[in-house]
FIROPA-888058 format. One record per atom (N, C-alpha, C): x, y, z; atom name; residue number from 1; residue in three letters. Coordinates in Angstrom, 2 decimals. Layout:
FIROPA-888058
[[X Y Z] 'CA' NUM 'ALA']
...
This chain:
FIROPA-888058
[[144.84 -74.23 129.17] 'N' 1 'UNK']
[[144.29 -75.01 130.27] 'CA' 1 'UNK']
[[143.00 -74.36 130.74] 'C' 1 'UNK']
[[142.07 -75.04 131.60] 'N' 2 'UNK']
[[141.37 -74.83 131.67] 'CA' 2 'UNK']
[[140.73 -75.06 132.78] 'C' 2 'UNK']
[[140.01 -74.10 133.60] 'N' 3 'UNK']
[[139.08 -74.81 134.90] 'CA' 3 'UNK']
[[138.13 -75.20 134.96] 'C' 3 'UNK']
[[138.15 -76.70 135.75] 'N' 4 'UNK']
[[137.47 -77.35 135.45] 'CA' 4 'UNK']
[[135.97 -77.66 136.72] 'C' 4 'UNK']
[[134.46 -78.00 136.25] 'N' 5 'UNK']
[[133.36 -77.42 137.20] 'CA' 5 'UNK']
[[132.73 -79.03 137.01] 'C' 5 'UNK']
[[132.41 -79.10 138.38] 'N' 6 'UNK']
[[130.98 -80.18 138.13] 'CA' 6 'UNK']
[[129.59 -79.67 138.59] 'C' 6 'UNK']
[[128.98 -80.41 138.30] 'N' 7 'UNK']
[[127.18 -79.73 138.58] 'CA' 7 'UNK']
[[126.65 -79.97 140.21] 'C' 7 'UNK']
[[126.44 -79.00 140.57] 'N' 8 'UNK']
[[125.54 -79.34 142.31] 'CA' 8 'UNK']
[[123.97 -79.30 142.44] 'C' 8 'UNK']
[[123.55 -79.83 143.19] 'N' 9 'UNK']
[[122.02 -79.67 143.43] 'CA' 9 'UNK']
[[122.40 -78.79 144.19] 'C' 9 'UNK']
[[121.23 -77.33 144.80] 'N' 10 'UNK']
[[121.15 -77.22 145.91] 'CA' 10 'UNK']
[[119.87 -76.59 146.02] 'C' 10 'UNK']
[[118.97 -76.79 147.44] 'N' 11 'UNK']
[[118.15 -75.95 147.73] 'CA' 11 'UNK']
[[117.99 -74.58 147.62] 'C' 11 'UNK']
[[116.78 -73.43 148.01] 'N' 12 'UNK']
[[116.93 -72.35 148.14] 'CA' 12 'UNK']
[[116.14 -71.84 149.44] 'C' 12 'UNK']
[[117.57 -71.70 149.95] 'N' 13 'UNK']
[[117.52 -71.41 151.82] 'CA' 13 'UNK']
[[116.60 -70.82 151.73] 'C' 13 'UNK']
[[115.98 -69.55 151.22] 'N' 14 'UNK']
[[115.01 -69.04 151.66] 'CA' 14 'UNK']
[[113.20 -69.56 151.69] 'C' 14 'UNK']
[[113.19 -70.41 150.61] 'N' 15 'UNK']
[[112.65 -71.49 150.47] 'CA' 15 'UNK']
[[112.34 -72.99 150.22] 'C' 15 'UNK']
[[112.61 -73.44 151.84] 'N' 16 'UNK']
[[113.20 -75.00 151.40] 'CA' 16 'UNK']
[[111.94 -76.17 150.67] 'C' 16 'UNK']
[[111.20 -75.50 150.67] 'N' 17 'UNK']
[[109.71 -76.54 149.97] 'CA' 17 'UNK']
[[110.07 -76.12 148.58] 'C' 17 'UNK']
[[110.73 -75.58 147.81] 'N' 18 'UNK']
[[111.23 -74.98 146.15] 'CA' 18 'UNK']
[[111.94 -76.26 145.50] 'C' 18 'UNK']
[[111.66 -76.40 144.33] 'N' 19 'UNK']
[[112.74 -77.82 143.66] 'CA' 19 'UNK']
[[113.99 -77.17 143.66] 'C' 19 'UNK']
[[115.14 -78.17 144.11] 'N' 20 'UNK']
[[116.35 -77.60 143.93] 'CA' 20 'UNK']
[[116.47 -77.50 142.46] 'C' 20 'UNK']
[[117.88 -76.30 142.67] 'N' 21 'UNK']
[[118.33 -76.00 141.28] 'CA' 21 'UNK']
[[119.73 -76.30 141.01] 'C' 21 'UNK']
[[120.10 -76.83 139.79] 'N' 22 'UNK']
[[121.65 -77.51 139.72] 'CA' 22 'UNK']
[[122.26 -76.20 139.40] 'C' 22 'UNK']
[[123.67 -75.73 139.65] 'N' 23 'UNK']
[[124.88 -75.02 139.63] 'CA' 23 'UNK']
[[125.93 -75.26 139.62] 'C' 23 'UNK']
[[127.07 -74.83 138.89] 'N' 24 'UNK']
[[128.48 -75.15 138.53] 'CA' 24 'UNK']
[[128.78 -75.05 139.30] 'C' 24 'UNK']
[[130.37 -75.63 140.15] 'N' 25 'UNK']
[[130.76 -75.67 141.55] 'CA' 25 'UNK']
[[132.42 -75.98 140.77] 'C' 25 'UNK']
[[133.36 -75.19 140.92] 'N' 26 'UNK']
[[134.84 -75.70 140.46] 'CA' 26 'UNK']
[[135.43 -76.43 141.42] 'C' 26 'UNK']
[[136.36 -77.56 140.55] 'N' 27 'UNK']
[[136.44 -78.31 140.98] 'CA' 27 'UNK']
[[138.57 -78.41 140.60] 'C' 27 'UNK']
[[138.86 -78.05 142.32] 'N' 28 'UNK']
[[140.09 -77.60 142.35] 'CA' 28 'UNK']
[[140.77 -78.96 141.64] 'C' 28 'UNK']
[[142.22 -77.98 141.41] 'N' 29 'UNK']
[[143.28 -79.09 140.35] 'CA' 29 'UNK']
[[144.52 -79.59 141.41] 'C' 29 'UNK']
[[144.36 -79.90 142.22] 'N' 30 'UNK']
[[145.36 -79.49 143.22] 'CA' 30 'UNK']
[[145.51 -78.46 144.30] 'C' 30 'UNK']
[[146.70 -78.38 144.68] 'N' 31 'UNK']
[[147.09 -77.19 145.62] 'CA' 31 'UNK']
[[148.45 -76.78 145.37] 'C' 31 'UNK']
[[149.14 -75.81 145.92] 'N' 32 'UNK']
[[150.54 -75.30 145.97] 'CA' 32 'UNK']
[[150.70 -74.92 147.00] 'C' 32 'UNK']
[[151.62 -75.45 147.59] 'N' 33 'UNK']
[[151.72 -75.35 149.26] 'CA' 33 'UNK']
[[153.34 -74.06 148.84] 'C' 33 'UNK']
[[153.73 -73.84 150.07] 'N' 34 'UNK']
[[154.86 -72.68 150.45] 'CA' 34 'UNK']
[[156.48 -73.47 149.96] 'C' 34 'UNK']
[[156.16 -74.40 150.22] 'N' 35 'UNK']
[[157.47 -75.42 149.82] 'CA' 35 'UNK']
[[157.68 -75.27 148.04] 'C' 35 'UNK']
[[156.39 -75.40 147.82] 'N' 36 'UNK']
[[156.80 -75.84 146.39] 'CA' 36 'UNK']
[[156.87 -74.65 146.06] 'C' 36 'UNK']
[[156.72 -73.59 146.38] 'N' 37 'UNK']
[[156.31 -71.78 145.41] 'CA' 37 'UNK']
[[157.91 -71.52 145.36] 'C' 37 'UNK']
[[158.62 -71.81 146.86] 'N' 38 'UNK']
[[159.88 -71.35 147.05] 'CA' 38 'UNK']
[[160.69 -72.23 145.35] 'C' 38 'UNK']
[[160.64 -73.26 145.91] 'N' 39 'UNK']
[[161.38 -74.35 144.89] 'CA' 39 'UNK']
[[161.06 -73.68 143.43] 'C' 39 'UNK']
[[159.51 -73.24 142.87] 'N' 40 'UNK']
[[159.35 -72.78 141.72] 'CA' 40 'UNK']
[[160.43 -71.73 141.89] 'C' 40 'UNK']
[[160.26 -70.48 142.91] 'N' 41 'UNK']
[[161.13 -69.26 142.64] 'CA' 41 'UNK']
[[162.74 -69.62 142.71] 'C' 41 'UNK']
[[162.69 -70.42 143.20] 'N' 42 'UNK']
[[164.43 -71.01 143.07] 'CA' 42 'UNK']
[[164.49 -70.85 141.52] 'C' 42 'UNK']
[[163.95 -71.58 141.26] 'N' 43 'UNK']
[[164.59 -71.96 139.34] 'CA' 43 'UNK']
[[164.33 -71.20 138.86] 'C' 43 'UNK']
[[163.60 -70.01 139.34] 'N' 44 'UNK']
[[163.30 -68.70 138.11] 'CA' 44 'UNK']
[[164.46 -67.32 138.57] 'C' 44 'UNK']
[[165.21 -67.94 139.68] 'N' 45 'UNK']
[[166.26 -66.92 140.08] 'CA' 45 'UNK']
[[167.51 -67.28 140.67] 'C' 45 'UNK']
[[168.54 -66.66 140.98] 'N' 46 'UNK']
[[169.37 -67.06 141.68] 'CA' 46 'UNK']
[[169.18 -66.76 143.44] 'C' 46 'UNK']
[[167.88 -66.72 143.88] 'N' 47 'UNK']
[[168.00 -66.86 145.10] 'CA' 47 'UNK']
[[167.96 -68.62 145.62] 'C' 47 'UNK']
[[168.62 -69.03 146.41] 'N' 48 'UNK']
[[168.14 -70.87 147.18] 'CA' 48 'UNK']
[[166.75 -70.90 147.61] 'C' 48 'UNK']
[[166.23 -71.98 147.37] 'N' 49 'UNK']
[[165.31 -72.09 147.92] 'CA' 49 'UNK']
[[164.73 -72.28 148.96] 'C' 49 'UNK']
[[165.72 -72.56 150.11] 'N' 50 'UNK']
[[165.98 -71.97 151.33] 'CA' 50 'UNK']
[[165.74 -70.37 151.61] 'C' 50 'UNK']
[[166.44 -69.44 150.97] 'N' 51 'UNK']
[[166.17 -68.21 150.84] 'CA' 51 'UNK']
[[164.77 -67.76 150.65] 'C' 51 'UNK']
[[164.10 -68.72 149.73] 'N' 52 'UNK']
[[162.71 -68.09 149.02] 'CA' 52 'UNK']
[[162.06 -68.42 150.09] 'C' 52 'UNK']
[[162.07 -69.32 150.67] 'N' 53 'UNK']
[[161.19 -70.08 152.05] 'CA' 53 'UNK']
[[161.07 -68.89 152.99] 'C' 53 'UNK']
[[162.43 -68.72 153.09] 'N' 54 'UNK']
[[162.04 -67.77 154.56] 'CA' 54 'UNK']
[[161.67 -65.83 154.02] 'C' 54 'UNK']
[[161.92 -66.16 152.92] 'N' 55 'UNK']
[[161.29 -64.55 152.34] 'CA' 55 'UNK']
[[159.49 -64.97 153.01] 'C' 55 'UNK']
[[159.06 -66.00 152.15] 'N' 56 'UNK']
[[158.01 -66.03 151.80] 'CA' 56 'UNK']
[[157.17 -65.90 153.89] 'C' 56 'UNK']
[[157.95 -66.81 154.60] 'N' 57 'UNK']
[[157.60 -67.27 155.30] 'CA' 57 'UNK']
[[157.68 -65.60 156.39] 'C' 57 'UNK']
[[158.75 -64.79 156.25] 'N' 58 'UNK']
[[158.16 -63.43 156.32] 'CA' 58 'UNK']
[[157.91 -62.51 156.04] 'C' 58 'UNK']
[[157.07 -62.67 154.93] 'N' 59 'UNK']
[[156.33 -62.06 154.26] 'CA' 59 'UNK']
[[155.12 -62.30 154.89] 'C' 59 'UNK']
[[154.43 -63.45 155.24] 'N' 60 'UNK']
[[153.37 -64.23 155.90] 'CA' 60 'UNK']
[[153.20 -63.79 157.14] 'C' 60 'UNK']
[[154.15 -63.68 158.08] 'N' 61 'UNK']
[[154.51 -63.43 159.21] 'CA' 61 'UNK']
[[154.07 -61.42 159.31] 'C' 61 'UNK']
[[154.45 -60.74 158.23] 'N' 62 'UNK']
[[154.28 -59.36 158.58] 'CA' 62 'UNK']
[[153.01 -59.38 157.88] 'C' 62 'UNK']
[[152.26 -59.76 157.00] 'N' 63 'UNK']
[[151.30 -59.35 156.41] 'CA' 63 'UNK']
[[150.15 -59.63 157.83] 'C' 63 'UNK']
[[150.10 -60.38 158.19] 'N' 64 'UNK']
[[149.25 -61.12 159.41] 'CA' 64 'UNK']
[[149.89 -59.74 160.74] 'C' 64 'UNK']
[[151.07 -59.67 160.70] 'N' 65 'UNK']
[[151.20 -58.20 162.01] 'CA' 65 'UNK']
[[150.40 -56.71 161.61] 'C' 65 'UNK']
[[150.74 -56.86 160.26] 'N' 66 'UNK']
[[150.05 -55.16 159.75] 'CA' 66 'UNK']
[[148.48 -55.20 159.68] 'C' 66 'UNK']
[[147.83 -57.03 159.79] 'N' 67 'UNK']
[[146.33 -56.62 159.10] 'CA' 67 'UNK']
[[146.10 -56.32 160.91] 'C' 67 'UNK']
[[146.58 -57.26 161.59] 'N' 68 'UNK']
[[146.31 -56.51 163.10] 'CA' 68 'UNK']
[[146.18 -55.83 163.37] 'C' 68 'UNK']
[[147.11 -54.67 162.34] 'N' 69 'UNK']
[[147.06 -53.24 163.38] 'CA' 69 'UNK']
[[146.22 -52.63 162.62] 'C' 69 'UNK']
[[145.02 -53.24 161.71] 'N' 70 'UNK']
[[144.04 -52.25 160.97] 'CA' 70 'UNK']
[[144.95 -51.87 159.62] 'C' 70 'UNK']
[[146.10 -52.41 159.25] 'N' 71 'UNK']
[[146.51 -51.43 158.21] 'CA' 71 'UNK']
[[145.99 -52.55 156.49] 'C' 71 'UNK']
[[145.86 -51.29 155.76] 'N' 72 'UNK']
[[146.06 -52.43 153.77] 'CA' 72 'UNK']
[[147.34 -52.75 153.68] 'C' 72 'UNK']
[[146.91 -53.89 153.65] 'N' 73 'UNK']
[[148.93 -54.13 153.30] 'CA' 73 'UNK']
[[148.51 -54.87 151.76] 'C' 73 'UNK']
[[149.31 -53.51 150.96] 'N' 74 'UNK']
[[149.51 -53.29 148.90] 'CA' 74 'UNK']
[[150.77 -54.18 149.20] 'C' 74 'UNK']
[[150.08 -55.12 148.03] 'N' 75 'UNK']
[[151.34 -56.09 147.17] 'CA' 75 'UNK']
[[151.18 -55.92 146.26] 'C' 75 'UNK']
[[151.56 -54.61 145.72] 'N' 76 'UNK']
[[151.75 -54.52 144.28] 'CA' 76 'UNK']
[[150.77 -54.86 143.26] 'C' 76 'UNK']
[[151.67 -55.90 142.07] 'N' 77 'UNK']
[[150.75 -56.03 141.48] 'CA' 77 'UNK']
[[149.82 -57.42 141.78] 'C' 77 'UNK']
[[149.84 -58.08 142.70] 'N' 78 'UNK']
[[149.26 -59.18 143.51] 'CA' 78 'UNK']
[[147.69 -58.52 143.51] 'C' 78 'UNK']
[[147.51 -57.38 144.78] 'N' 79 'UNK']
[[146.63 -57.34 144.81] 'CA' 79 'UNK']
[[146.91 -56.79 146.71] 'C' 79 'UNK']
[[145.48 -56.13 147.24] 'N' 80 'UNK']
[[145.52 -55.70 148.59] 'CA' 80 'UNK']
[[145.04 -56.23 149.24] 'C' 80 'UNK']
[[145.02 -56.86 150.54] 'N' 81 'UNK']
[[144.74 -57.08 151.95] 'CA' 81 'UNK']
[[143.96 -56.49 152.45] 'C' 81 'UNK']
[[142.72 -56.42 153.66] 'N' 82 'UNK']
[[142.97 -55.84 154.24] 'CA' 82 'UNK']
[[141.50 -56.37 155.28] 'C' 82 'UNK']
[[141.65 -56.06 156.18] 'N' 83 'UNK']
[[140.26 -56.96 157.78] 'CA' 83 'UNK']
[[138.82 -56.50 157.47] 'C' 83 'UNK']
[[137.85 -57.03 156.91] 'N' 84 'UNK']
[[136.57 -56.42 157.33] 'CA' 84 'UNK']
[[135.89 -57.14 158.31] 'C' 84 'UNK']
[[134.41 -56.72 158.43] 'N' 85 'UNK']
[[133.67 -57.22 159.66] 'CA' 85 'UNK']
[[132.49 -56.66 159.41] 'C' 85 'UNK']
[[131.34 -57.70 159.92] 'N' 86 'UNK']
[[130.22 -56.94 159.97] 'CA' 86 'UNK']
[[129.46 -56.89 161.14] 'C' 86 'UNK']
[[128.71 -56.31 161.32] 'N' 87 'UNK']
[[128.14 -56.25 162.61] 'CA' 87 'UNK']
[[126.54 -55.64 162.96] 'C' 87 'UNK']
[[125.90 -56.00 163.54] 'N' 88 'UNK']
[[124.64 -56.07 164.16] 'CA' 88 'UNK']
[[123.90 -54.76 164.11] 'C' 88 'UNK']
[[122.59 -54.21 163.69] 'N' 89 'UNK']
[[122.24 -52.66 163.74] 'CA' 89 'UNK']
[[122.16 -52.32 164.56] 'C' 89 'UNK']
[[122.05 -51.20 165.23] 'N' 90 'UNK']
[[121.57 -50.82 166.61] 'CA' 90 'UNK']
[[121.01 -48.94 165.86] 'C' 90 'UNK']
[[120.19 -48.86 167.15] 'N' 91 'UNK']
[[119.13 -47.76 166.68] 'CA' 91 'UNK']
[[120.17 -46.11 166.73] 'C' 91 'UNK']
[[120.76 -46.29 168.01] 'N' 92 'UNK']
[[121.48 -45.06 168.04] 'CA' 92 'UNK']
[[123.17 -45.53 168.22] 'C' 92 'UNK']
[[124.10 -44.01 167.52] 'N' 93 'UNK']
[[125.42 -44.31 167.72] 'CA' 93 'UNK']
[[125.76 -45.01 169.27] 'C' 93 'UNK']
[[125.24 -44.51 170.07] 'N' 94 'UNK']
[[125.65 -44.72 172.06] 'CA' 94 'UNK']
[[125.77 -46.94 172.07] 'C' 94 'UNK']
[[124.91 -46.69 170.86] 'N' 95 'UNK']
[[124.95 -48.54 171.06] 'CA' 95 'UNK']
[[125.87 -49.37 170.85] 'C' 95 'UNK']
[[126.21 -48.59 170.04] 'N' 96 'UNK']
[[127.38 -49.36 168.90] 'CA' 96 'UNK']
[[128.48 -49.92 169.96] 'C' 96 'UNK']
[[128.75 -50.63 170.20] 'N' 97 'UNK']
[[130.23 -51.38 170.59] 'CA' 97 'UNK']
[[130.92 -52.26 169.94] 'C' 97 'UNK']
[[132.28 -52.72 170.22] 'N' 98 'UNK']
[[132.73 -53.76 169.49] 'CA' 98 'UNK']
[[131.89 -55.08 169.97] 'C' 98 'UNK']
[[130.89 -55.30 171.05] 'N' 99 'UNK']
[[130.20 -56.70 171.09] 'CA' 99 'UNK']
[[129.56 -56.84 170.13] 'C' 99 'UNK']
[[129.08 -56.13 169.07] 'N' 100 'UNK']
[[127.59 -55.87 167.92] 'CA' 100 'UNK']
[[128.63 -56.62 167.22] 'C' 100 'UNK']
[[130.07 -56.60 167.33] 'N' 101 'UNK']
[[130.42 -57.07 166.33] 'CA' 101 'UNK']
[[130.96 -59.19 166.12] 'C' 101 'UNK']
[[130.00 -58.97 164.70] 'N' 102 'UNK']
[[129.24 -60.55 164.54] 'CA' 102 'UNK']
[[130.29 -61.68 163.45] 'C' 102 'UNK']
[[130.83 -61.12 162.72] 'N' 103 'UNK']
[[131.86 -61.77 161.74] 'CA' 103 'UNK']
[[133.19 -61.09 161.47] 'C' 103 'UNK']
[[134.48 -61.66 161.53] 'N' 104 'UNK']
[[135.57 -61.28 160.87] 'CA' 104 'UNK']
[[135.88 -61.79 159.38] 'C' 104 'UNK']
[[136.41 -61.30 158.75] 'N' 105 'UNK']
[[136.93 -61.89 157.08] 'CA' 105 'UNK']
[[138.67 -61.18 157.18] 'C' 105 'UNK']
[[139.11 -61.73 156.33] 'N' 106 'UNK']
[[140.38 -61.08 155.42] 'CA' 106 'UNK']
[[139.85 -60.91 154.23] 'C' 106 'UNK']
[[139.83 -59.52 153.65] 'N' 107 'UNK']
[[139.21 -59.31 152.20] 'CA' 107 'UNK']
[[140.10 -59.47 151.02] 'C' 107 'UNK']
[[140.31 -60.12 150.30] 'N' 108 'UNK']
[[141.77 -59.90 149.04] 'CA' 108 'UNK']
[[141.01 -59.38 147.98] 'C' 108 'UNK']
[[141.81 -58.01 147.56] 'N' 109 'UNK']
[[141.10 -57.26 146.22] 'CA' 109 'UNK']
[[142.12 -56.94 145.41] 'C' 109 'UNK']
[[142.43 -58.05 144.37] 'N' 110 'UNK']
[[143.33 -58.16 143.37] 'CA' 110 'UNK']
[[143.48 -57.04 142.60] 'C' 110 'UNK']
[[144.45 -57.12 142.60] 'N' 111 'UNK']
[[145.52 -55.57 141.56] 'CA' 111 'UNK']
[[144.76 -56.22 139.83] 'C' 111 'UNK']
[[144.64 -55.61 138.85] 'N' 112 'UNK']
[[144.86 -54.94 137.56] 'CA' 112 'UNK']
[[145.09 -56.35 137.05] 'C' 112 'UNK']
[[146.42 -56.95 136.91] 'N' 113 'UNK']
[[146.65 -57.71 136.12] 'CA' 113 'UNK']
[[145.69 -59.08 136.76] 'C' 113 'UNK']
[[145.72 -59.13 138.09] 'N' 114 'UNK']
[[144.58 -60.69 138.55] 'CA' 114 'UNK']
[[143.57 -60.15 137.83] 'C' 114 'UNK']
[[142.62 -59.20 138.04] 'N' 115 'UNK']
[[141.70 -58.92 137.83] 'CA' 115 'UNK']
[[141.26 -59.23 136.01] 'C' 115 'UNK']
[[142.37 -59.14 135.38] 'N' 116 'UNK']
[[142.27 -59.35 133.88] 'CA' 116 'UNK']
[[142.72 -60.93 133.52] 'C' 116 'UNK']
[[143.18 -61.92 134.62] 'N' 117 'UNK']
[[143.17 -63.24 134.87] 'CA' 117 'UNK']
[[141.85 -63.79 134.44] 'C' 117 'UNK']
[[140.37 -63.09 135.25] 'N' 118 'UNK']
[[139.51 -63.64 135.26] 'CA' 118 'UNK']
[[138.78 -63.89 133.92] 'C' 118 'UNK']
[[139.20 -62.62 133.38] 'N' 119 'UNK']
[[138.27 -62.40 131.83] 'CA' 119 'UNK']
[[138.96 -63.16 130.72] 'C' 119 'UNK']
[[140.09 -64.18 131.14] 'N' 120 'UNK']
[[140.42 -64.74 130.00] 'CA' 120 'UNK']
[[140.54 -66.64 130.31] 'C' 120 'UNK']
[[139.56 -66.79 131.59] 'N' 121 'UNK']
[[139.37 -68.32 131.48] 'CA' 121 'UNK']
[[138.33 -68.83 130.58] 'C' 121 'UNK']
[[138.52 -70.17 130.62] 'N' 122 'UNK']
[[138.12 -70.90 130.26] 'CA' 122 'UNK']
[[137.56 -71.92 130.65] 'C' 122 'UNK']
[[136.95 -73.01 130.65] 'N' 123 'UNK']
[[135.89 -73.83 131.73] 'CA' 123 'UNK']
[[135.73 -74.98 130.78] 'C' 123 'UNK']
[[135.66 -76.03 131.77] 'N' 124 'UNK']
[[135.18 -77.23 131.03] 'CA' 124 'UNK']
[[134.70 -78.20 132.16] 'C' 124 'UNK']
[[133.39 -78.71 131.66] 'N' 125 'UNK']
[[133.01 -79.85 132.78] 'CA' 125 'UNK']
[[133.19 -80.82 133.17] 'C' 125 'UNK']
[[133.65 -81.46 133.86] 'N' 126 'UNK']
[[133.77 -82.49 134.48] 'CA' 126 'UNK']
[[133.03 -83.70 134.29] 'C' 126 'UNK']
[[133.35 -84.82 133.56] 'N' 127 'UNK']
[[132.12 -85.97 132.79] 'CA' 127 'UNK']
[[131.81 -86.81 134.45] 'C' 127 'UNK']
């Protein structure tokens, strides 16, 4: 199988008088919501899928308490978690406060085996 891309125009913000330039843009196959992951892990185990629901559902629940408290929360071979942010320069340390600060993210930095996911797709365009 294969992921699949269609073509975009887009400008270049830094110069909007420039001819746009076309770029691949993937073009999702769906989704997998929490319902259906449980139901998959049902049939690949003897837990209910009731069971898998509420694993999953706190699992969700603590990963979201630990990034709060500043911590990486490691899933193995999934991949790590964990809060960045960026924030505004200022000339001397005395400046620095948490107001400088301008964006939050959740960062995900895939374990080993995702990471070797990437190097073995495949692509096809979209007519």
């Amino acid at each position: 199988m294969s992921i699949t891309y269609k073509t975009l125009p887009r400008k270049n913000p830094q110069d909007l008088a420039a001819p746009e330039k076309f770029y691949a843009a993937v073009v999702a196959n769906g989704s997998v919501d929490f319902e259906t992951l449980a139901e998959m892990i049902s049939e690949q185990s003897a837990l209910s899928e009731t069971d898998c629901l509420a694993v999953l559902n706190i699992l969700e629940t603590n990963i979201v308490r630990e990034l709060k408290q500043g911590r990486i929360v490691r899933l193995g071979k999934l991949g790590n978690f964990q809060i960045s942010f960026s924030s505004n320069g200022f000339n001397t340390q005395e400046e620095v406060s948490s107001s400088g600060i301008t964006k939050n993210r959740v960062l995900f930095r895939p374990a080993k085996k995702m990471r070797k996911l990437l190097t073995d797709l495949s692509y096809s365009k979209v007519s």
